[in-house]
N, CA, C and O atoms as a Maestro MAE file, in Angstrom:
{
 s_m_m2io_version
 :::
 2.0.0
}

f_m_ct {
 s_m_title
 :::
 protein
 m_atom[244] {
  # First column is atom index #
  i_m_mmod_type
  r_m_x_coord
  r_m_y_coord
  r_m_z_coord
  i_m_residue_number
  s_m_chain_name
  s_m_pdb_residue_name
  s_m_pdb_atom_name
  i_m_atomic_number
  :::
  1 25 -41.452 112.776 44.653 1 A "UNK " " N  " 7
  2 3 -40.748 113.267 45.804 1 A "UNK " " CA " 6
  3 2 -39.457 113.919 45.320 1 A "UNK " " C  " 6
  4 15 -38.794 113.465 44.387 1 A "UNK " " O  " 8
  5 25 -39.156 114.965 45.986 2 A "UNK " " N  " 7
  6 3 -37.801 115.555 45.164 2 A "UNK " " CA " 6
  7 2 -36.837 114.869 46.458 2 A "UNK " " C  " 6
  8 15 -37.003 114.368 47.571 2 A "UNK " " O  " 8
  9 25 -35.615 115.246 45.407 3 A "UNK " " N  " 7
  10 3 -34.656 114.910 46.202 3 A "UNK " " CA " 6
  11 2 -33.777 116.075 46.600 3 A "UNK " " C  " 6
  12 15 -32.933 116.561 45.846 3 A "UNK " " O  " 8
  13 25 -34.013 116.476 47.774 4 A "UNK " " N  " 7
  14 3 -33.096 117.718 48.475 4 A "UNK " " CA " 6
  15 2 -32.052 117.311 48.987 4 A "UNK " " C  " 6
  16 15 -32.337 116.701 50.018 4 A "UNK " " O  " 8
  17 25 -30.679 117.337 48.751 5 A "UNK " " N  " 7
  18 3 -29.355 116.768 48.921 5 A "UNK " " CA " 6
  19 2 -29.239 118.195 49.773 5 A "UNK " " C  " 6
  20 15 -29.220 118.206 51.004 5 A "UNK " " O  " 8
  21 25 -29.165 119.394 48.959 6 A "UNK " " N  " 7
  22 3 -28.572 120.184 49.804 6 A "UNK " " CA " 6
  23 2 -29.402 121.794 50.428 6 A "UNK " " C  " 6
  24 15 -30.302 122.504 49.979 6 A "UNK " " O  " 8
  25 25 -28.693 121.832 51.428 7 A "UNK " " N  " 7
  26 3 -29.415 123.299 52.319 7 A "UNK " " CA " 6
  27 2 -28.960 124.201 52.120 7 A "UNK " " C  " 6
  28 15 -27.844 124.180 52.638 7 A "UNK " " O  " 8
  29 25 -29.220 125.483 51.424 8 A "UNK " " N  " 7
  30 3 -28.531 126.783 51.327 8 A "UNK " " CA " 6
  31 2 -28.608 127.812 52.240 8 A "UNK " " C  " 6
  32 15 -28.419 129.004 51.994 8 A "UNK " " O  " 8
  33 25 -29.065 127.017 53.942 9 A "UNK " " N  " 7
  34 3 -29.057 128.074 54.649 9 A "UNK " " CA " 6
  35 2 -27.161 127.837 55.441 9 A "UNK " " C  " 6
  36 15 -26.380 128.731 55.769 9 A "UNK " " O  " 8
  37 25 -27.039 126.877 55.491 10 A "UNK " " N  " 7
  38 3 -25.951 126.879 56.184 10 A "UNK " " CA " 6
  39 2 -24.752 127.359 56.503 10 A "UNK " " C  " 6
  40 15 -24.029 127.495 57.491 10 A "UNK " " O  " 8
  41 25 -24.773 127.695 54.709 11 A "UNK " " N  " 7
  42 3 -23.721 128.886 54.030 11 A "UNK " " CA " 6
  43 2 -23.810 130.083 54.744 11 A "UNK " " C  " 6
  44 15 -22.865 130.683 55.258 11 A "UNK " " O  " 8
  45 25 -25.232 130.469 54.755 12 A "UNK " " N  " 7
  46 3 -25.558 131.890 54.943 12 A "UNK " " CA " 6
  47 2 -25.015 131.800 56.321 12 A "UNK " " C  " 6
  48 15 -24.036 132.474 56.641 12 A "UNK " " O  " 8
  49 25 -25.770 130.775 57.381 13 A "UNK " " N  " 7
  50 3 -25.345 131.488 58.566 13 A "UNK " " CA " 6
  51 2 -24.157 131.150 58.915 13 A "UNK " " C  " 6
  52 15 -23.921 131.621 60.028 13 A "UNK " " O  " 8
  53 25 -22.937 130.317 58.332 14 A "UNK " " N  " 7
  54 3 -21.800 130.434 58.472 14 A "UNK " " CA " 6
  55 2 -21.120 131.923 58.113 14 A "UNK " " C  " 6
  56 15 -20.092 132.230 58.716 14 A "UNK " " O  " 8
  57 25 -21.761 132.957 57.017 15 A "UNK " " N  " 7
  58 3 -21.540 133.911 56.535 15 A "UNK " " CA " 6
  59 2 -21.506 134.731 57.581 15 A "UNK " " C  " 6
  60 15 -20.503 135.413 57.792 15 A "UNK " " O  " 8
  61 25 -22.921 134.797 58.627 16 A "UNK " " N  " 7
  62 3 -23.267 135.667 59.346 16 A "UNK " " CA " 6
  63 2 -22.137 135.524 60.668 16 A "UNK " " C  " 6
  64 15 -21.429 136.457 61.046 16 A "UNK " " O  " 8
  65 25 -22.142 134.208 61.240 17 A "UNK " " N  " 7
  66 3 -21.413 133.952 62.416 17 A "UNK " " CA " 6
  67 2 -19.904 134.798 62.185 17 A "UNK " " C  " 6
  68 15 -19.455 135.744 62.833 17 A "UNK " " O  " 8
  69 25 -19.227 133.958 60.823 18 A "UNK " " N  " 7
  70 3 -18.028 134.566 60.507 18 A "UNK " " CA " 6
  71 2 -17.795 136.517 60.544 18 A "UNK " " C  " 6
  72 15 -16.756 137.149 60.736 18 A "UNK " " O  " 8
  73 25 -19.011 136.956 60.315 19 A "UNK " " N  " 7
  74 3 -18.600 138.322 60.347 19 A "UNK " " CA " 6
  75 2 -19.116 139.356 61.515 19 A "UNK " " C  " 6
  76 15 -18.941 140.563 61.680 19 A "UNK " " O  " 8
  77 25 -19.686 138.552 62.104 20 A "UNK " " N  " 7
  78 3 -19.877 138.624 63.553 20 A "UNK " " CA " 6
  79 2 -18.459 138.502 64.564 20 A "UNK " " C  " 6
  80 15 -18.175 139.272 65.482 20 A "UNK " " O  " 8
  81 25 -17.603 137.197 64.069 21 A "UNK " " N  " 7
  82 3 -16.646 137.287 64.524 21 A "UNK " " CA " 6
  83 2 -15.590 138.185 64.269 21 A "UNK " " C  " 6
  84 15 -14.883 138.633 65.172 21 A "UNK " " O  " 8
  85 25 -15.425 138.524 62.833 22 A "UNK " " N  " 7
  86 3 -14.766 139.304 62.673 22 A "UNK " " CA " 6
  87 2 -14.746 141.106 63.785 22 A "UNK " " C  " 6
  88 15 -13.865 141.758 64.345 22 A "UNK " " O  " 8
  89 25 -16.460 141.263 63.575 23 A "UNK " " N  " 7
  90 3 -16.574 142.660 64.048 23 A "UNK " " CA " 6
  91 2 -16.146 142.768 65.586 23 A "UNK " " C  " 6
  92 15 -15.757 143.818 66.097 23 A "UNK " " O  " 8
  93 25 -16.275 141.472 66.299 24 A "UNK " " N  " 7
  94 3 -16.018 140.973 67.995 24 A "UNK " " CA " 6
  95 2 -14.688 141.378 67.896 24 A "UNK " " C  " 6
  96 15 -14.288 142.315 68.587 24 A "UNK " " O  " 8
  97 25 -13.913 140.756 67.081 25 A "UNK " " N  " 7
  98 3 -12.410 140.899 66.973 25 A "UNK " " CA " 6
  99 2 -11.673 142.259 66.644 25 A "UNK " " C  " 6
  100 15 -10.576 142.517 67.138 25 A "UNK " " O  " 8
  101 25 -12.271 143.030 65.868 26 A "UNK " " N  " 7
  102 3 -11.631 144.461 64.997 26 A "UNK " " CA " 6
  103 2 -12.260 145.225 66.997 26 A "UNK " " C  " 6
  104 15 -11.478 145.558 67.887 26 A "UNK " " O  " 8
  105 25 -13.329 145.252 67.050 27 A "UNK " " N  " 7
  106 3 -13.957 145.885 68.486 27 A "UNK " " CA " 6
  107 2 -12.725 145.827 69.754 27 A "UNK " " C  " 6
  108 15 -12.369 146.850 70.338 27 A "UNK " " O  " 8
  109 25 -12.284 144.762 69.992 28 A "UNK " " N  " 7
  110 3 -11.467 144.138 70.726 28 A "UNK " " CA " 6
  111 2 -9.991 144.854 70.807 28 A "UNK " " C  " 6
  112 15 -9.378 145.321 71.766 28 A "UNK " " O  " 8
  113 25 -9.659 144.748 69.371 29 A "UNK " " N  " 7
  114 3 -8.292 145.069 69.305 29 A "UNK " " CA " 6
  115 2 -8.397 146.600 69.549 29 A "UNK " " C  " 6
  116 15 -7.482 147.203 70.109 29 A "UNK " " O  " 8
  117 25 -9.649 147.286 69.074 30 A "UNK " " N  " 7
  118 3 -9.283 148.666 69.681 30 A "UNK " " CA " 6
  119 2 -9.214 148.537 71.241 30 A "UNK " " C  " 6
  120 15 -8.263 148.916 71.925 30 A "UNK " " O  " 8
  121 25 -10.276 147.992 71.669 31 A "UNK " " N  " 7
  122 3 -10.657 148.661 73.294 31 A "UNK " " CA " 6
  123 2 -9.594 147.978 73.803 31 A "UNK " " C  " 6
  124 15 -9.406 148.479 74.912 31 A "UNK " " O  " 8
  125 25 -8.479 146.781 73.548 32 A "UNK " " N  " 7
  126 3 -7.067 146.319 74.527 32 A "UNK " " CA " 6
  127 2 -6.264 147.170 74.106 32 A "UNK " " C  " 6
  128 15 -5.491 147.523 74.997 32 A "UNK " " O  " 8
  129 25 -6.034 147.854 72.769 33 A "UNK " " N  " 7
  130 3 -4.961 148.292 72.275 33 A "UNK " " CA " 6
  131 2 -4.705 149.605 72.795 33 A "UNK " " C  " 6
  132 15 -3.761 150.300 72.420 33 A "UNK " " O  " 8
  133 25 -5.697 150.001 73.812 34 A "UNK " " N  " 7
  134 3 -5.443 151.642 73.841 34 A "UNK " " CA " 6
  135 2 -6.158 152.505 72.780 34 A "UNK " " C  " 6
  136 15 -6.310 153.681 73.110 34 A "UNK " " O  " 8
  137 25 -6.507 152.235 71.877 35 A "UNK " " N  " 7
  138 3 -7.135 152.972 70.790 35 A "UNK " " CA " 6
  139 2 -8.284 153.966 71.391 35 A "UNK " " C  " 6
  140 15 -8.336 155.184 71.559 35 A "UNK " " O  " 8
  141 25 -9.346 152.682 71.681 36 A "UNK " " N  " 7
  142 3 -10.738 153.060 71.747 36 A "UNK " " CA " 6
  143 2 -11.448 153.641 71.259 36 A "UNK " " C  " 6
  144 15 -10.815 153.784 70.213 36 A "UNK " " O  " 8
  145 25 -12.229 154.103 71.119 37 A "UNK " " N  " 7
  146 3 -13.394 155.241 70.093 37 A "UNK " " CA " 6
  147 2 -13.589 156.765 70.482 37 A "UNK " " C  " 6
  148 15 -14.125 157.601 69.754 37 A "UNK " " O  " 8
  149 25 -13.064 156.997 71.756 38 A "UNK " " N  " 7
  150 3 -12.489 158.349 72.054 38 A "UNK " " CA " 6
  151 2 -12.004 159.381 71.627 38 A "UNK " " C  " 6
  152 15 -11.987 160.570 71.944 38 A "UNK " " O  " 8
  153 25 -11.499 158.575 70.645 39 A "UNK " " N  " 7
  154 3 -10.766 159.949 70.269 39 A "UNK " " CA " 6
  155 2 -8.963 159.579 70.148 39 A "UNK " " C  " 6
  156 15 -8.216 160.137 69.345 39 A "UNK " " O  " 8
  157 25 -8.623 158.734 70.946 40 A "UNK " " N  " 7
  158 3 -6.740 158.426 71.225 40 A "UNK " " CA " 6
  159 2 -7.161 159.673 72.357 40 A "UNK " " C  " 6
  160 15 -6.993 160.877 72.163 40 A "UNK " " O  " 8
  161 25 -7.652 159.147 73.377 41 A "UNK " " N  " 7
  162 3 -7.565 160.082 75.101 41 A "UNK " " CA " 6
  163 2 -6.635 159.498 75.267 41 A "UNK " " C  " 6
  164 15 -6.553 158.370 74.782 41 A "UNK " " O  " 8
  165 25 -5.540 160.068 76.045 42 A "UNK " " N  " 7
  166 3 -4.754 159.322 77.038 42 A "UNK " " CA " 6
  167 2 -5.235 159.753 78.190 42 A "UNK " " C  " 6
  168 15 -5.777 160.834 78.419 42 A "UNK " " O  " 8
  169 25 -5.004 158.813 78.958 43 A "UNK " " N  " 7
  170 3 -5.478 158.778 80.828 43 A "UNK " " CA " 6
  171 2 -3.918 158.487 81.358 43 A "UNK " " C  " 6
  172 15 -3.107 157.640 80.982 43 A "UNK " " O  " 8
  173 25 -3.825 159.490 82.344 44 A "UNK " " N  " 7
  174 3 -2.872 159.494 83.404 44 A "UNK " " CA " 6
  175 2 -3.448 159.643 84.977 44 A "UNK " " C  " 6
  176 15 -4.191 160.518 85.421 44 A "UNK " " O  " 8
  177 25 -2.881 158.547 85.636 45 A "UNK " " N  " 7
  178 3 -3.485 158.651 87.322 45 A "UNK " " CA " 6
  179 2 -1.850 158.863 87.914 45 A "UNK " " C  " 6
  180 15 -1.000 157.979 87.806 45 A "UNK " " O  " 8
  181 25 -1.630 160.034 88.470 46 A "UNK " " N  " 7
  182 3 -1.161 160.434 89.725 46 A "UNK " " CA " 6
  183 2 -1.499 159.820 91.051 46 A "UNK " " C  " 6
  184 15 -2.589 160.064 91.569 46 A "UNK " " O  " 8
  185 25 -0.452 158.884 91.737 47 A "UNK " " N  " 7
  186 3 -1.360 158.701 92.973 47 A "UNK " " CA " 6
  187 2 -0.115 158.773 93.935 47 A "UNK " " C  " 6
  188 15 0.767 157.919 94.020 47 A "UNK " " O  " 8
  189 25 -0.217 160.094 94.730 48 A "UNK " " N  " 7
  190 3 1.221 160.030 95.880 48 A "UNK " " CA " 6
  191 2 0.174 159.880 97.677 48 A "UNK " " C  " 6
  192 15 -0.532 160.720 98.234 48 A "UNK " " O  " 8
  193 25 0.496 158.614 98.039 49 A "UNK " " N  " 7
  194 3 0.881 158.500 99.186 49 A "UNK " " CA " 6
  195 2 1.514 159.108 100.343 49 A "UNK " " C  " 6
  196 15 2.699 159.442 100.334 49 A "UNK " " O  " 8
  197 25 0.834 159.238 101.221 50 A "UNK " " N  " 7
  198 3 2.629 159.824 102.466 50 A "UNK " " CA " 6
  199 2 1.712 159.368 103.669 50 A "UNK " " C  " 6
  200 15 0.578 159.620 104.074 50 A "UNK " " O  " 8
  201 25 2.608 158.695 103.977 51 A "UNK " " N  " 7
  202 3 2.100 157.580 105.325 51 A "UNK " " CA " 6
  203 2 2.714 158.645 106.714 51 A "UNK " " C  " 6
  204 15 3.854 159.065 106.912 51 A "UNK " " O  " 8
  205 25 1.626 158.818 107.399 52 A "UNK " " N  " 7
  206 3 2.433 159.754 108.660 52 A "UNK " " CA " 6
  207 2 3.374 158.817 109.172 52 A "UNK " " C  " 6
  208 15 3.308 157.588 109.181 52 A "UNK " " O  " 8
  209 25 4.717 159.974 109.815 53 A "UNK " " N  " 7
  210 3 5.572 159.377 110.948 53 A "UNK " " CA " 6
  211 2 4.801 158.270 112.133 53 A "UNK " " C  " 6
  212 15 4.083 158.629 113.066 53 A "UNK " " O  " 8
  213 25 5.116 157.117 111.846 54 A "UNK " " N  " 7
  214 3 4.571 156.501 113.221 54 A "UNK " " CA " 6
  215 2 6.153 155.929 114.457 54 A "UNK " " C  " 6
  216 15 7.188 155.428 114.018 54 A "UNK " " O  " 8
  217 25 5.886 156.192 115.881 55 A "UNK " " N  " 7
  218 3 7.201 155.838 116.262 55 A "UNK " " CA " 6
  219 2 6.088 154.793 117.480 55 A "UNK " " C  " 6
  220 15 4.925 154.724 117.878 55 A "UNK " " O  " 8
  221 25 7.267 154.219 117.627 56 A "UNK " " N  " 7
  222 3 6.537 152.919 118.577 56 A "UNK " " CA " 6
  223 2 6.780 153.660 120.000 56 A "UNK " " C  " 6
  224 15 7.616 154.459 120.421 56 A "UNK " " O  " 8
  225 25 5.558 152.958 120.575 57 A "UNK " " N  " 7
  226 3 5.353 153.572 122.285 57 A "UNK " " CA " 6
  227 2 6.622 153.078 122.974 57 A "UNK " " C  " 6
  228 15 7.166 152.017 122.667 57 A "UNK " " O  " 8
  229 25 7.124 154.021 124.056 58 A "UNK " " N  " 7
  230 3 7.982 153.361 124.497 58 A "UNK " " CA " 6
  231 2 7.839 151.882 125.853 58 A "UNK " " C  " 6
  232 15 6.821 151.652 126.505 58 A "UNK " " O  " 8
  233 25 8.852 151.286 125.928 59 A "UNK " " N  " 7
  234 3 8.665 150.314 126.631 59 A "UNK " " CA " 6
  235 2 8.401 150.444 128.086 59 A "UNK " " C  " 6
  236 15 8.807 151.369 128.790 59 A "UNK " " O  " 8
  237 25 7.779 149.569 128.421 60 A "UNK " " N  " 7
  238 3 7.240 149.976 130.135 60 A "UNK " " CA " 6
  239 2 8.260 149.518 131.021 60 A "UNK " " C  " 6
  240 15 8.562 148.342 130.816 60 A "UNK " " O  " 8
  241 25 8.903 150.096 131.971 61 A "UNK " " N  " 7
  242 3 9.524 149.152 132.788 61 A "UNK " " CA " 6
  243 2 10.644 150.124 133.312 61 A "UNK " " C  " 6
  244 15 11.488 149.719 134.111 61 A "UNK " " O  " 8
  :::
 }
 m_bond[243] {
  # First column is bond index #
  i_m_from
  i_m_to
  i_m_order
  :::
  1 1 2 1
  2 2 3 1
  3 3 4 2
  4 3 5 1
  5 5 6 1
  6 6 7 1
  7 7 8 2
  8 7 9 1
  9 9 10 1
  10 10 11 1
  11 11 12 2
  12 11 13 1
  13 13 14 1
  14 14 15 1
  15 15 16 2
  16 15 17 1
  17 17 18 1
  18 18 19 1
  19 19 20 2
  20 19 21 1
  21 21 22 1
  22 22 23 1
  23 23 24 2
  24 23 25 1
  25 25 26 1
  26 26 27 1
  27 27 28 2
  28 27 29 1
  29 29 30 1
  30 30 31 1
  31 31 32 2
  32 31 33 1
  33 33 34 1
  34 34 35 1
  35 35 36 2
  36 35 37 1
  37 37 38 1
  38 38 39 1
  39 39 40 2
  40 39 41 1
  41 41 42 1
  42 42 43 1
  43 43 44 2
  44 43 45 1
  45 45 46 1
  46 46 47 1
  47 47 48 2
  48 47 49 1
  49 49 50 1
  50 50 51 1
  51 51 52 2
  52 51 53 1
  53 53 54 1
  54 54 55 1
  55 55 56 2
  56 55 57 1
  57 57 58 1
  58 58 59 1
  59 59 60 2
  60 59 61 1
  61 61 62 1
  62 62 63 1
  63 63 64 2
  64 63 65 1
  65 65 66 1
  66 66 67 1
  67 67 68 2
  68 67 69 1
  69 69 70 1
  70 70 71 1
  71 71 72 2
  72 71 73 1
  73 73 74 1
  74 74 75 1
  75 75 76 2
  76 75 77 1
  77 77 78 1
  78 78 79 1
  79 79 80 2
  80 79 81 1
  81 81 82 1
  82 82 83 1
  83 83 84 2
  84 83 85 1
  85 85 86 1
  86 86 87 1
  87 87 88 2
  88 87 89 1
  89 89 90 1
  90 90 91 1
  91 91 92 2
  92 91 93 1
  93 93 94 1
  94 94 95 1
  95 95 96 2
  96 95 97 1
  97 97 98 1
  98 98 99 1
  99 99 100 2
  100 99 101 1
  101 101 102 1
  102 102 103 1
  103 103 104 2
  104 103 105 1
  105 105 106 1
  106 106 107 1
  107 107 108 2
  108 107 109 1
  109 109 110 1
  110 110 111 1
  111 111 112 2
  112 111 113 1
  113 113 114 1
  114 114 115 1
  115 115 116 2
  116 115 117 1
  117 117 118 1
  118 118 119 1
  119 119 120 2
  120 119 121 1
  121 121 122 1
  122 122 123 1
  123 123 124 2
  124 123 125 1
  125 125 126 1
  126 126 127 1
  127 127 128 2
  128 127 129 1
  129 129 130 1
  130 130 131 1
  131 131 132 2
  132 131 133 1
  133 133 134 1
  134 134 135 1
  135 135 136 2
  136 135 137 1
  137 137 138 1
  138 138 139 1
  139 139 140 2
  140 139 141 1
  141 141 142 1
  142 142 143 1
  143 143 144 2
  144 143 145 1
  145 145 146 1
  146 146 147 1
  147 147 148 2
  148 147 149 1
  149 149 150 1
  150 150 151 1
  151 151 152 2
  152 151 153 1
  153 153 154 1
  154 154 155 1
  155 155 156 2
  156 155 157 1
  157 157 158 1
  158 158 159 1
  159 159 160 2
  160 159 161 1
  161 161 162 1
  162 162 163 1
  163 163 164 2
  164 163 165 1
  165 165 166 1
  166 166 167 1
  167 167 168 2
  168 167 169 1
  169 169 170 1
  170 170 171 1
  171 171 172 2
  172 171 173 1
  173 173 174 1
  174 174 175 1
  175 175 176 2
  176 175 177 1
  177 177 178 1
  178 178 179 1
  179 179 180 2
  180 179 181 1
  181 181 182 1
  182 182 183 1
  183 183 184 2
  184 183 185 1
  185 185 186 1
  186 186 187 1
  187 187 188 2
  188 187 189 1
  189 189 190 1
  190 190 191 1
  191 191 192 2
  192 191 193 1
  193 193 194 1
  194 194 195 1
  195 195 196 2
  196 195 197 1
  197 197 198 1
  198 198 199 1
  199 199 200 2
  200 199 201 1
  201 201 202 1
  202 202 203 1
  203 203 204 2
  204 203 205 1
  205 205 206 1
  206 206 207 1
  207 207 208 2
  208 207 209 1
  209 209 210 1
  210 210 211 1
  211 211 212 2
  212 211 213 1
  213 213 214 1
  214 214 215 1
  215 215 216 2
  216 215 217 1
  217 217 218 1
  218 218 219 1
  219 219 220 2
  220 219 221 1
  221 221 222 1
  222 222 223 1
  223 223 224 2
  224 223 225 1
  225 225 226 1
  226 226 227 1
  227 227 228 2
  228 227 229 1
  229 229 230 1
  230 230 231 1
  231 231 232 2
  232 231 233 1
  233 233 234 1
  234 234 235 1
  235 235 236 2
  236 235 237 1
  237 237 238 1
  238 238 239 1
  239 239 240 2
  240 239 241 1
  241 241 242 1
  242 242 243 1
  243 243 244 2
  :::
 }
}
């Protein structure tokens, strides 16, 4: 019977998880940072409002 003390997969998929995380993370910091893969677009929204004059009805009486 042999004696198998140890598993050499565990390494590996600690290898894999870890650079998985890494790529989640580098991905991330572009798309919060403003970066993104665009190109460096900047986006500007204009947004003007104008609420009509409202005057209250006058009182009855």
């Amino acid at each position: 019977m042999a004696d198998n003390s140890g598993n050499g997969a565990t390494p590996v998929l600690a290898f894999i998880v870890g650079g998985l995380v890494v790529v989640v993370a580098v991905i991330d910091f572009f798309m919060y940072s403003g970066g993104g893969f665009g190109g460096g677009d900047t986006k500007s929204v204009d947004v003007n409002i104008k609420a009509p004059d409202i005057s209250a009805p006058a009182k009855p009486g």
